[in-house]
C-alpha positions as CSV (number, residue, x, y, z in Angstrom):
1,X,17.7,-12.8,-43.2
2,X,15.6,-10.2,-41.0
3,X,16.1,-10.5,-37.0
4,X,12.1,-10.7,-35.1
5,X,11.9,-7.6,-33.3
6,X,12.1,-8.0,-29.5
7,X,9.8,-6.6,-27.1
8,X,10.7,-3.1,-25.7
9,X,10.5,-3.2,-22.4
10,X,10.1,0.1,-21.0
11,X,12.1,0.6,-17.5
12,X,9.0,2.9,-16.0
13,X,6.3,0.1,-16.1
14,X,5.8,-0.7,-13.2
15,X,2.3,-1.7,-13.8
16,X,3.6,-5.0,-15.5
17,X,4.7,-6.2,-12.0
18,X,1.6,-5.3,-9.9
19,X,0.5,-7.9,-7.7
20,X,-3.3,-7.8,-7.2
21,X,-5.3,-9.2,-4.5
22,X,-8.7,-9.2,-3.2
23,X,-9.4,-8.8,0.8
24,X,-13.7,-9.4,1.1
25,X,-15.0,-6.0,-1.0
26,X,-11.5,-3.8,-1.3
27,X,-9.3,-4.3,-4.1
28,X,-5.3,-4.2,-3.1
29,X,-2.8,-3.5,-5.9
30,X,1.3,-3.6,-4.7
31,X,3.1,-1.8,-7.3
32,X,6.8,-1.8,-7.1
33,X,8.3,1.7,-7.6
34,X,11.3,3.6,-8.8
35,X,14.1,3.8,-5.6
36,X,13.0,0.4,-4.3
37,X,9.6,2.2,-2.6
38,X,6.3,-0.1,-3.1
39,X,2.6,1.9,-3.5
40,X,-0.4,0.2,-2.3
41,X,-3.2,1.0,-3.8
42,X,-6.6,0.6,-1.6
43,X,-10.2,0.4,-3.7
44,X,-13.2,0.3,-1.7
45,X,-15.9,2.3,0.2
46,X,-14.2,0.9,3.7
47,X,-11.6,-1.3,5.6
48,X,-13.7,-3.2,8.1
49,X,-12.0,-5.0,11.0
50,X,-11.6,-8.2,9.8
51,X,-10.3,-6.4,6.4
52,X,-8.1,-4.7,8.0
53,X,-6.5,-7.6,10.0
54,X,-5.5,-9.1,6.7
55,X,-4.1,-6.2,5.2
56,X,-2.4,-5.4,8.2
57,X,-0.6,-9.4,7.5
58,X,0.0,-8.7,4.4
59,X,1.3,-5.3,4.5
60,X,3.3,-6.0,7.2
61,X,5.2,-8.7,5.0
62,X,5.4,-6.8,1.8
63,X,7.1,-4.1,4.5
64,X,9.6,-6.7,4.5
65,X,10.6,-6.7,0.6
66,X,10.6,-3.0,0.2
67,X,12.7,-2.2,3.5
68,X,10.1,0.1,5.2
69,X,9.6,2.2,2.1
70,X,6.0,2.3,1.6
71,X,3.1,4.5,0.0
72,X,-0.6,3.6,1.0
73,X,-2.9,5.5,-1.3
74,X,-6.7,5.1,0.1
75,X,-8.3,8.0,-2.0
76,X,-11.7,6.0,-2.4
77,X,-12.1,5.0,1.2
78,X,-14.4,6.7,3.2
79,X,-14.4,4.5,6.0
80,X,-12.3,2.8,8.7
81,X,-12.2,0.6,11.3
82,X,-10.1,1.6,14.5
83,X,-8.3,-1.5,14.3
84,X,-7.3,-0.3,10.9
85,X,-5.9,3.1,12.6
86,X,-4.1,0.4,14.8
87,X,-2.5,-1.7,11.8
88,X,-1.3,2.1,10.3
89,X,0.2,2.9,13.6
90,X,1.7,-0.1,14.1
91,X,2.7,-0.5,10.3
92,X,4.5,3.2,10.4
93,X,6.5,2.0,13.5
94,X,8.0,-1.1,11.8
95,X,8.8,0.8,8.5
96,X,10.9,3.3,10.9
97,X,12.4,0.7,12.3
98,X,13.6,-1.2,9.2
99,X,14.9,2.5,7.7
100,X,11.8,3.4,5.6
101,X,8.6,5.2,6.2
102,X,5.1,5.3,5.8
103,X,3.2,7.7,3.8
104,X,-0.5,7.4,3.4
105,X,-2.5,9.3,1.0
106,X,-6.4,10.3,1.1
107,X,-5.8,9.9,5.1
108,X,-8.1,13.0,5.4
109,X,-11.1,11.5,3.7
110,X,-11.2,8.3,6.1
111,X,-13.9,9.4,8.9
112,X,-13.2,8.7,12.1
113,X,-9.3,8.1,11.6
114,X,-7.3,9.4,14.4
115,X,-3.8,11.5,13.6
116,X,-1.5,8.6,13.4
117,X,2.3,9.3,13.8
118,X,2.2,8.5,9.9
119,X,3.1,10.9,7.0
120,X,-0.1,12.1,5.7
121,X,0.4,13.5,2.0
């Protein structure tokens, strides 16, 4: 008798445990990476205040689960708030504090955005 093949799982798809959420027009994907380190993943023209209050919840929590190791990629926004400059600020500050740290990428591109004692990349 012939065994069923089993599923391969391959160890570097990470995209299988994505968690995607929607906050008003921006898309947010949290990917879990290699080394414990989660990537966010930011789709939209802009992070308005009230966007970027929830995000800033929800980011702030997900800080939690990955220890302060985080990655914010916002290469399609060309807009922010200052209150989401604030939530970054903040959000850098309590990933140093838990051990991690914050990198955002496609910080340049966001008009308006301050330097924020984040790791631009």
């Amino acid at each position: 008798m012939r065994e069923a093949a089993s599923p391969v799982v391959n160890p570097n798809d990470h995209q299988s445990t994505a968690k995607r959420l929607r906050i008003g027009s921006l898309e947010v994907t949290l990917e879990p990476a290699p080394e414990g380190i989660l990537v966010v993943r930011l789709l939209g023209r802009e992070i308005r205040s009230k966007q970027a209050a929830e995000l800033a919840y929800r980011l702030t929590d997900a800080a939690l689960s990955c220890r302060g190791r985080m990655v914010v990629a916002m290469d399609g926004v060309s807009n922010v708030s200052s209150e989401w400059r604030q939530a970054i600020d903040d959000l850098s500050r309590r990933c140093e504090v838990m051990g991690g740290s914050l990198i955002v990428k496609g910080l340049d591109a966001c008009r308006g955005l301050a330097c924020a004692p984040t790791k631009a990349a």
